[in-house]
VEXKE-265587 format. One record per residue (C-alpha): x, z, y. Coordinates in steps of 0.02 Angstrom, whole numbers, padded with zeros to 5 digits, always signed. Layout:
XZY...
END
This chain:
+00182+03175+00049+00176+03099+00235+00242+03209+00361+00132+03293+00491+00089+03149+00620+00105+03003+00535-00071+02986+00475-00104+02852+00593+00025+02742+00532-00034+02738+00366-00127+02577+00303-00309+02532+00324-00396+02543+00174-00538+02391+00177-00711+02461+00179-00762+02360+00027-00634+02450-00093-00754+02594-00088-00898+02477-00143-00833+02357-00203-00933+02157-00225-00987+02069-00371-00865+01919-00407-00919+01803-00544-00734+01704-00588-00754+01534-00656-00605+01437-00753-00609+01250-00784-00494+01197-00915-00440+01023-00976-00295+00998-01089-00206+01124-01009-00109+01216-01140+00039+01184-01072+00009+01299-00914-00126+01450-00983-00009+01551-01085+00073+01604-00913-00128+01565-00809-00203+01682-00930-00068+01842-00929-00070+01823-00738-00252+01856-00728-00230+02024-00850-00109+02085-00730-00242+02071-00591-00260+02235-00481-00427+02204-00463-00528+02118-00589-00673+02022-00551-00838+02067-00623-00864+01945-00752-00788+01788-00815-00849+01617-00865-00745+01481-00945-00797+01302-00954-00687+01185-01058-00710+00998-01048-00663+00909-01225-00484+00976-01218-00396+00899-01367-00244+01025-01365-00228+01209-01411-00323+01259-01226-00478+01290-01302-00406+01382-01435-00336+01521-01293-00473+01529-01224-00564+01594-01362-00460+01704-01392-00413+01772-01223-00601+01780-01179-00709+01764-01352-00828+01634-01373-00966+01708-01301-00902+01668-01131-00868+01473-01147-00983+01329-01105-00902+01171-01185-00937+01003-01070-00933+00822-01135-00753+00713-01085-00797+00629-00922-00852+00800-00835-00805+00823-00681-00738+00980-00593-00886+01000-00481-01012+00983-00635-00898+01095-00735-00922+01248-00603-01108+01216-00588-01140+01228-00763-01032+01404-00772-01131+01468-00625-01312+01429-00692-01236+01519-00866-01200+01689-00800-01264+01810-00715-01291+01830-00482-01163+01888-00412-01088+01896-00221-00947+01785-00216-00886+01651-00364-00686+01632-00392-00641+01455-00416-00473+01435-00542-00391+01310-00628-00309+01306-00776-00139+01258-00689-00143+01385-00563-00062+01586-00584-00112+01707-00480-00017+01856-00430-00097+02026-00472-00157+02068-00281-00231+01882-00270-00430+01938-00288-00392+02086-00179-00327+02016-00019-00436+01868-00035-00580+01981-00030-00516+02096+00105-00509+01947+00214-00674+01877+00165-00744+02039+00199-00739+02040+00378-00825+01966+00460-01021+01900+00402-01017+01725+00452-00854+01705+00334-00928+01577+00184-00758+01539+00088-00592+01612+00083-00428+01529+00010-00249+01573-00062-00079+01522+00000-00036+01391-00137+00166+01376-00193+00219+01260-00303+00239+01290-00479+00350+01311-00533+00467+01308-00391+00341+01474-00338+00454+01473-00164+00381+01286-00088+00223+01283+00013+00089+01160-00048-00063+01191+00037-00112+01339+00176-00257+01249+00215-00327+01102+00235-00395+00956+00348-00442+00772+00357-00372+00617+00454-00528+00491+00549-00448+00373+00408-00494+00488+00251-00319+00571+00225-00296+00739+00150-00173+00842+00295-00095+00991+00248+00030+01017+00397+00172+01071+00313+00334+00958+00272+00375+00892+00109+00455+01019+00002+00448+01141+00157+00485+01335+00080+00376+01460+00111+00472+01589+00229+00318+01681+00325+00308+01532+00448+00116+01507+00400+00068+01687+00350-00074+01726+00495-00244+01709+00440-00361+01589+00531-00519+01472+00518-00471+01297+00444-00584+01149+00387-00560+01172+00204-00471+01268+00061-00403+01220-00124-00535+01231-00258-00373+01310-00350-00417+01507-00300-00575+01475-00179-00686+01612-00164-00856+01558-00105-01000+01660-00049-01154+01639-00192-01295+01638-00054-01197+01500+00037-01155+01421-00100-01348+01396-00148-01382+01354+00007-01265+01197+00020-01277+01144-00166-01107+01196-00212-00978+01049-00266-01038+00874-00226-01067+00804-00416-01020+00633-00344-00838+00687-00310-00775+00723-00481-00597+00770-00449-00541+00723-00278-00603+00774-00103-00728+00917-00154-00630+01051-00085-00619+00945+00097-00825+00903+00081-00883+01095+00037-00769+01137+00169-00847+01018+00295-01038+01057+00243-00973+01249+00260-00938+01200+00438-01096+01100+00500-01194+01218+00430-01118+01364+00562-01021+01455+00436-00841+01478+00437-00688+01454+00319-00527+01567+00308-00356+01566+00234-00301+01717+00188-00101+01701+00183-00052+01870+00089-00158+01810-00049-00050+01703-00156-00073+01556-00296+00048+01462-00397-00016+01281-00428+00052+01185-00540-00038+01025-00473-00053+00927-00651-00197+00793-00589-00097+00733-00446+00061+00730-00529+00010+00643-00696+00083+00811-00810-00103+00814-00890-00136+00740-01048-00257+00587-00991-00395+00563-01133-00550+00438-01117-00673+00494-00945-00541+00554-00854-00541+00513-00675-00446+00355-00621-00337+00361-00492-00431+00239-00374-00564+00371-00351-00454+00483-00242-00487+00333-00107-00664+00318-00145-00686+00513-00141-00602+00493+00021-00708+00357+00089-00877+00420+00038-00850+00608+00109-00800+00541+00276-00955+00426+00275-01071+00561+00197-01033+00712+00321-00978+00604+00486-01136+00651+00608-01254+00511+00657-01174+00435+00820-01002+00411+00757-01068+00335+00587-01068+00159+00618-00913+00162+00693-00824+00246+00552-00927+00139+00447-00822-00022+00513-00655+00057+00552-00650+00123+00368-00694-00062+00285-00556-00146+00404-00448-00012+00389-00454-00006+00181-00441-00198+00203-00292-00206+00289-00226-00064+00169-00254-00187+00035-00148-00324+00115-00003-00212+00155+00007-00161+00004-00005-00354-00053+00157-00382+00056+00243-00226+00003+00223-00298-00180+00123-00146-00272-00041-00250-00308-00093-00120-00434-00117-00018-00279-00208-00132-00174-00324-00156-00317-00367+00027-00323-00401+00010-00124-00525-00135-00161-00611-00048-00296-00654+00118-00208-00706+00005-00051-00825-00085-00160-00888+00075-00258-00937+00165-00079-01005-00009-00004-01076-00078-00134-01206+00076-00156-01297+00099+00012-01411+00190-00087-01313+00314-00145-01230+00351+00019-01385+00360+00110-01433+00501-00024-01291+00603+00021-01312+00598+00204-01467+00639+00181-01466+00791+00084-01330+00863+00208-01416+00823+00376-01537+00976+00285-01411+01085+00302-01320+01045+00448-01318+01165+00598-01189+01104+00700-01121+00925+00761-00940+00827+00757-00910+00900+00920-00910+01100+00889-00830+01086+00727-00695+00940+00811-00540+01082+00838-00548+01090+00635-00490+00937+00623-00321+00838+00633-00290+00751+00796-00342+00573+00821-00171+00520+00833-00098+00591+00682-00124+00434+00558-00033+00320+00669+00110+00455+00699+00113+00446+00502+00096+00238+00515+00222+00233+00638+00347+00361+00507+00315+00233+00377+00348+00088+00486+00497+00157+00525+00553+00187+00344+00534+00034+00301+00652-00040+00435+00760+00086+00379+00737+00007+00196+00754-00156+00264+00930-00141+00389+01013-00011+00266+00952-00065+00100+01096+00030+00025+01002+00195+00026+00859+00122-00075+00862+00075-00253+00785-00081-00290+00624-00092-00411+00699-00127-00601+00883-00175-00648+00982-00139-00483+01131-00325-00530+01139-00453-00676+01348-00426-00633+01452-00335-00747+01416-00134-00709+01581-00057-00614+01617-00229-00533+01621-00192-00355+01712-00193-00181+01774-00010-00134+01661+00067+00013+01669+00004+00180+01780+00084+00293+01678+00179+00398+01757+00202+00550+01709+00189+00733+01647+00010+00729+01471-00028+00721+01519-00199+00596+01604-00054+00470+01463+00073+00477+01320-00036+00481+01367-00209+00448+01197-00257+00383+01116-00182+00544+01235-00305+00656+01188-00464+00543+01002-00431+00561+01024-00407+00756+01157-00571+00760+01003-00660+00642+00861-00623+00780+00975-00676+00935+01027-00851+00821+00819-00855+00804+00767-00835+00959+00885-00968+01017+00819-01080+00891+00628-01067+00948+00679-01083+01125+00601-01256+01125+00416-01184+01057+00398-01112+01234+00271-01168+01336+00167-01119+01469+00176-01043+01614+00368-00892+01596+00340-00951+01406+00187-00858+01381+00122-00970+01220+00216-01023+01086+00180-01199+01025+00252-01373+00999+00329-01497+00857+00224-01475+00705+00151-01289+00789-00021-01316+00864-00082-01217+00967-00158-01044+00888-00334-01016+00960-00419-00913+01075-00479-00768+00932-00454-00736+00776-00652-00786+00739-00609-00962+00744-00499-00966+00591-00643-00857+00514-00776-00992+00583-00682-01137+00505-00637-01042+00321-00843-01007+00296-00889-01205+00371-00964-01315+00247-00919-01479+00351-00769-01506+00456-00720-01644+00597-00565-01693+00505-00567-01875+00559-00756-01945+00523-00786-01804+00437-00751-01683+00295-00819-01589+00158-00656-01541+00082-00588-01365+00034-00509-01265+00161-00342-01237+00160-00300-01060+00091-00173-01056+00267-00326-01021+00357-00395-00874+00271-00216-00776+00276-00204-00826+00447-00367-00770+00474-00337-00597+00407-00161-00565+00467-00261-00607+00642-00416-00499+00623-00298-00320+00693-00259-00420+00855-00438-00511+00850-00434-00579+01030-00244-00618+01020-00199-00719+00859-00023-00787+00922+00049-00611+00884+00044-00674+00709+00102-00841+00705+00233-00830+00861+00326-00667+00791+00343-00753+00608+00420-00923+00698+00546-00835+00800+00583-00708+00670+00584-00819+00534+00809-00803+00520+00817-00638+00510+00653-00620+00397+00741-00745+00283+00900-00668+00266+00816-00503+00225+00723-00577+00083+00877-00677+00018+01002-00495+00032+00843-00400-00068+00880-00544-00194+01065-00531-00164+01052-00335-00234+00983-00388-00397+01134-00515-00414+01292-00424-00355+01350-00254-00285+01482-00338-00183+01426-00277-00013+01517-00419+00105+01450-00553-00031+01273-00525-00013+01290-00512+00170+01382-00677+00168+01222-00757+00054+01095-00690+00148+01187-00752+00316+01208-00916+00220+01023-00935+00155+00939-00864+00329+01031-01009+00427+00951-01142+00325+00804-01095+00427+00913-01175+00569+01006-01305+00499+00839-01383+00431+00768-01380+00586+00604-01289+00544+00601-01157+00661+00656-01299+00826+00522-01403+00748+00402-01283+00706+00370-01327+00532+00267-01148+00497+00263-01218+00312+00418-01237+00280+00471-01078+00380+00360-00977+00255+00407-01058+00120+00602-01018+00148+00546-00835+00183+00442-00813+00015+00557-00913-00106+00685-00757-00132+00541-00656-00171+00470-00774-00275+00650-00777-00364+00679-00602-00362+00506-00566-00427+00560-00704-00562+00708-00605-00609+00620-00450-00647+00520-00560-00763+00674-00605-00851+00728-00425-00847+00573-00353-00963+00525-00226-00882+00414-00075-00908+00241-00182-00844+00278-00381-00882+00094-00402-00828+00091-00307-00669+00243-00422-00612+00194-00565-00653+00025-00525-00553+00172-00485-00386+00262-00646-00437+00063-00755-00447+00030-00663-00262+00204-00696-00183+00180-00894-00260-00013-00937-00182+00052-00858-00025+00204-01011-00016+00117-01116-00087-00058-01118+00043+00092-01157+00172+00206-01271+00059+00117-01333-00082+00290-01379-00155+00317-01184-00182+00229-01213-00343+00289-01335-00406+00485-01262-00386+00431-01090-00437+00350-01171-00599+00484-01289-00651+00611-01103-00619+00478-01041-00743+00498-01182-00861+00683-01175-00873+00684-00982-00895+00553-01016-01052+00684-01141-01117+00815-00996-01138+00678-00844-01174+00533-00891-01238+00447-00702-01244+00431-00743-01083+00276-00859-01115+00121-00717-01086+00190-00660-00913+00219-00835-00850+00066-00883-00899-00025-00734-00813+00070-00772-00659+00030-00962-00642-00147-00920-00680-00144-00808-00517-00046-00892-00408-00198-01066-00462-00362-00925-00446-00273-00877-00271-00242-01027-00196-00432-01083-00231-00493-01260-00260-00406-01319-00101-00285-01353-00247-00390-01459-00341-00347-01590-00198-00153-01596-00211-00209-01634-00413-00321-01780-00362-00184-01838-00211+00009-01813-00296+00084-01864-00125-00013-01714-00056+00124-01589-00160+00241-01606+00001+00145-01604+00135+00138-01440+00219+00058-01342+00367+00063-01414+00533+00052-01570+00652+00120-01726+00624+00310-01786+00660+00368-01952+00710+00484-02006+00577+00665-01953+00528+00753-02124+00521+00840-02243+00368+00782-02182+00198+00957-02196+00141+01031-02074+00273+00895-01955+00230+00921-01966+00043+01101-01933+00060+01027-01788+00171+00929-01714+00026+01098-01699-00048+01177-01573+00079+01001-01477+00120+00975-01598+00260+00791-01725+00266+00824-01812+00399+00756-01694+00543+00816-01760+00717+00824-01555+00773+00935-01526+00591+01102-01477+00577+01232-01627+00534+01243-01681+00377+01444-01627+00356+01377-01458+00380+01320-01432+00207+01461-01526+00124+01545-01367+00092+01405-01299-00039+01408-01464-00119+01596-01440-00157+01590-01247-00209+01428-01316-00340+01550-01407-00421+01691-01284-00417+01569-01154-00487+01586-01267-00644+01767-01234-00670+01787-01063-00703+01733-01044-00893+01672-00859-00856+01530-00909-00756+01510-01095-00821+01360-01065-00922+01261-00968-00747+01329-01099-00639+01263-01239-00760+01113-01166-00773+01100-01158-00577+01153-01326-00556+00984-01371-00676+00877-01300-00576+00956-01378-00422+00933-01521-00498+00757-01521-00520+00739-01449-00343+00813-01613-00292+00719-01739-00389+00545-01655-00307+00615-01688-00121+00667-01845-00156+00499-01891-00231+00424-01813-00066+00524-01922+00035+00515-02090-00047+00303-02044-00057+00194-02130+00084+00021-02164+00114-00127-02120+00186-00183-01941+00206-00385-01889+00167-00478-01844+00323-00326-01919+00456-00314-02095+00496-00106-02047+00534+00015-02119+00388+00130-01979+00321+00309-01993+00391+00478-02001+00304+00516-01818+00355+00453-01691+00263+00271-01756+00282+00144-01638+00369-00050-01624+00377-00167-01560+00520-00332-01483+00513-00404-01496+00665-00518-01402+00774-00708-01477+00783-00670-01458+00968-00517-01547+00951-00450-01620+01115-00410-01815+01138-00238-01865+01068-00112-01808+01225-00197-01673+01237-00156-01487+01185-00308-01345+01192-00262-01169+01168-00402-01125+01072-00395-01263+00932-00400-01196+00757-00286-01166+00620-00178-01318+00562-00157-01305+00374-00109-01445+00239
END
């Protein structure tokens, strides 16, 4: 018994416990026998029980339906076709039973604990403007990690929780407040509000309902609460992949097209267009990063959402409709629900910097597939790491040593007045916006000397792209990638040195070795953008073939990475496809299971690069021409054939030739050794071949379609010119792309 006094300090009992609401508790399930054994004995330990239940299974082919029944009885189960979504599911449990004040949302991966329905409703109970109430979700089946207390949206149509990855739940959260939206997992919604709106948008399936109800909730002048002290255990089995998929389940792309069309559907009328054209650039330069960071499967998701909310105006013009009905408010009173504008680049900028990270300390990455083709425990002891920067990061000091030995290279590109453009030798000038690459990839006719009809160069439309983020300043493009083109090389030649040895110093050596070929050839003093390119993408391109080699998990998915990293060389070195074929060809010769993906991958890399193609197949001599302006010649045929030898053609900016002596002699003592004879023979193939095409593209000369200029001795070059092309002398800053 309390003692005298102390009647003040005992708890408030909520007024609704003495009348207590209606609560109408709906469960989807969907192959989810895995998690109701434990779902359906939390719910019988409730404290409070709701007033009636209402189960809707959707074709679940494992025992789920089967509890069910029994926990419930059959009376109290509506059975949906596959393909139903979550949204539909609830509506069609609502319309089956009977009014009552509030509906509980639940899942079938989700426990509650036994006060869960009681403090959600003493929250929701008061105040009268309060529409929906949500759980703290934990993890399951962690039960101590925080998943979601709340919810909100980024301007680019990203789910924001605010908590840390894997951050444990020790109070830090527990006050209750208004947010933009709560979990479906445990939401209890208001009936009469939920009439009002419409309930779950059917068009949203899986993903993003939660973050639209919440958001209609708002404009319409009602309110949304978490309620901390009530507490949910989410197994999360969609997102994670733990559900048994069957045929109609949602696809994984719709997450981004759920995203995109509940940003366009609920943002008010003034900011629409706006979002309407920062979404489709944004989602299209999604898609190219993700090109780059070699997960096309990815990118292809991004395209296929983009063209699912774009490609139906209808549709979207439907949705806004129906919620400007029920909109109360604007953008601007419900703005402090949302996340702050600068919160997706904080998160850019985060991955940005992991992928430097990635990039100057591979070593705490694994590489995609087998991590060496060396013998496993054949290795150099760690690195001593003591108080020298070279012994703790000795990667990080080649990378820095590679930019300083590029920026000296390119020193001659700088014109203008303190250097402020970057142009000469075979680099035109870049021009004024990036509209003018755009204008000349969608002209029918070009001035290309009388006159051209011929298919662009693919150059121009990744040029145009990589330009369109920096519209009005398109030499950020081109001038970072000339005088970073050392250490991007060597970066791309140590990812490929991973996948060949886990001697630490000897891929550091290899990729220092490979990255100063961008030197020694002269490309980057020259500015050969072609052949610059080309050297950057060719480890890829052999890295990507490795993995082919390796047979991996999805053949077909590389060899769609290895046809995207080959039409990118080869629209700037047409001679990329030819090398990364004949590679191809010799790998066939020792595997010939290989045959599908290579196939699939040349097929790619030819539907990429476009007809434009069609043109080196009518002109052979076209194979080694590349990107840029012309180049006087490089002198004797003999001295640059004996240059070919040594990785020297002839380039008066090149290296000398008794530079690259030294690899000539260690390819031949590679032979020696009988341990490695039958790699270093096969190596010494595909050098080989390598050779034979330069030499062919040296000895070739002749006329060039649409330029009146005979191809030199050097590594020959095209231009495509401007149709405001300046007189011969001349330079104009705003002349357009130059492309083979």
């Amino acid at each position: 018994m309390d003692e005298p006094g102390t009647d003040d300090e005992a708890p408030v009992v909520p007024a609704w416990r003495s009348s207590p609401p209606t609560v109408g508790a709906v469960l989807v399930t969907h192959n989810g026998a895995r998690w109701l054994p434990q779902v359906l004995a939390s719910f019988a330990a409730l404290e409070h029980d709701p007033t009636l239940w209402r189960v809707v299974d959707v074709s679940s082919t494992d025992d789920g339906a089967d509890l069910v029944r029994s926990s419930f009885g059959a009376d109290r189960i509506t059975y949906a076709p596959a393909g139903t979504g979550f949204g539909e599911a609830v509506h069609r449990a609502v319309s089956a039973m009977p009014r009552t004040d509030w509906i509980w949302l639940l899942h079938d991966d989700a426990a509650v604990r036994p006060d869960t329905l009681a403090a959600l409703l003493d929250e929701a109970t008061t105040a009268d403007d309060i529409a929906v109430v949500g759980p703290k979700i934990r993890e399951w089946p962690s039960l101590r990690r925080l998943v979601e207390v709340g919810l909100t949206v980024t301007s680019t149509g990203a789910r924001e929780t605010g908590l840390e990855t894997g951050e444990p739940d020790a109070g830090q959260h527990d006050w209750p407040r208004d947010v933009l939206a709560v979990n479906t997992a445990g939401m209890l919604v208001r009936r009469d509000v939920w009439d009002e709106l419409g309930g779950l948008d059917a068009e949203l399936p899986l993903y993003f309902d939660d973050v639209d109800l919440g958001w209609r909730v708002a404009r319409a002048g009602y309110r949304t609460r978490i309620a901390p002290r009530a507490v949910l255990f989410h197994a999360e089995a969609s997102r994670r992949g733990t559900r048994r998929r069957v045929a109609g389940d949602v696809e994984p792309w719709e997450q981004r097209r759920a995203a995109l069309h509940v940003q366009l559907a609920n943002v008010s009328g003034r900011r629409f267009w706006w979002q309407y054209l920062r979404l489709l650039a944004g989602t299209l330069l999604r898609t190219l990063g993700l090109l780059v960071a070699r997960d096309p499967e990815a990118a292809g998701d991004e395209l296929q959402a983009l063209v699912s909310v774009y490609g139906h105006p209808g549709r979207l013009r439907d949705a806004r409709r129906s919620r400007i009905g029920t909109a109360r408010r604007d953008d601007r009173e419900v703005r402090h629900l949302f996340a702050p504008f600068w919160l997706p680049y904080r998160h850019g900028y985060d991955a940005a910097r992991d992928a430097v990270v990635a990039l100057v300390r591979p070593e705490s990455v694994e590489t995609t597939g087998r991590r060496s083709t060396a013998d496993e425990g054949v290795g150099d002891a760690p690195l001593d790491d003591g108080p020298s920067l070279w012994r703790r990061r000795p990667w990080l000091v080649t990378v820095s040593v590679l930019v300083l030995l590029s920026l000296l290279a390119a020193r001659g590109l700088f014109v203008g007045p303190a250097g402020s453009s970057l142009t000469g030798g075979a680099l035109g000038a870049t021009p004024g916006s990036a509209g003018e690459w755009w204008r000349i990839w969608f002209e029918r006719s070009h001035d290309v000397g009388l006159g051209s009809t011929d298919p662009v160069p693919t150059t121009v439309l990744l040029l145009a792209l990589a330009s369109t983020p920096v519209w009005f300043a398109p030499g950020l493009v081109v001038g970072p990638l000339m005088l970073l083109a050392v250490p991007l090389a060597g970066l791309t030649a140590h990812r490929l040195g991973r996948r060949l040895t886990d001697h630490r110093r000897l891929r550091i050596v290899w990729a220092v070795g490979y990255a100063l070929t961008v030197v020694a050839t002269g490309a980057v003093s020259e500015g050969r953008l072609g052949t610059v390119v080309a050297l950057v993408v060719l480890p890829v391109v052999v890295t990507t073939t490795l993995q082919l080699a390796d047979h991996g998990e999805a053949p077909r998915r590389t060899a769609l990475r290895w046809g995207i990293w080959v039409a990118v060389g080869t629209a700037f070195a047409p001679v990329v496809l030819l090398l990364a074929v004949l590679g191809l060809g010799v790998l066939l010769l020792v595997d010939r299971r290989l045959a599908r993906p290579a196939l699939i991958g040349v097929a790619v890399a030819v539907a990429l690069v476009g007809p434009w193609l069609l043109t080196r197949v009518l002109h052979p001599m076209l194979w080694w021409w590349e990107s840029g302006e012309l180049l006087p010649g490089a002198g004797p045929g003999w001295r640059t054939a004996l240059g070919l030898v040594v990785g020297r053609a002839g380039s008066p900016e090149q290296a000398p030739l008794w530079l690259g002596a030294g690899l000539v002699v260690l390819a031949v003592l590679a032979l020696l050794p009988r341990a490695t004879r039958s790699v270093a023979g096969l190596c010494w193939v595909l050098g080989l071949l390598a050779l034979a095409v330069a030499v062919v593209g040296v000895v070739v000369d002749g006329a060039v379609p649409g330029s009146p200029v005979p191809s030199s001795r050097n590594v020959p070059v095209t231009r495509w010119s401007s149709p405001a092309r300046p007189p011969r002398g001349s330079r104009s800053r705003s002349s357009a792309a130059r492309g083979p």
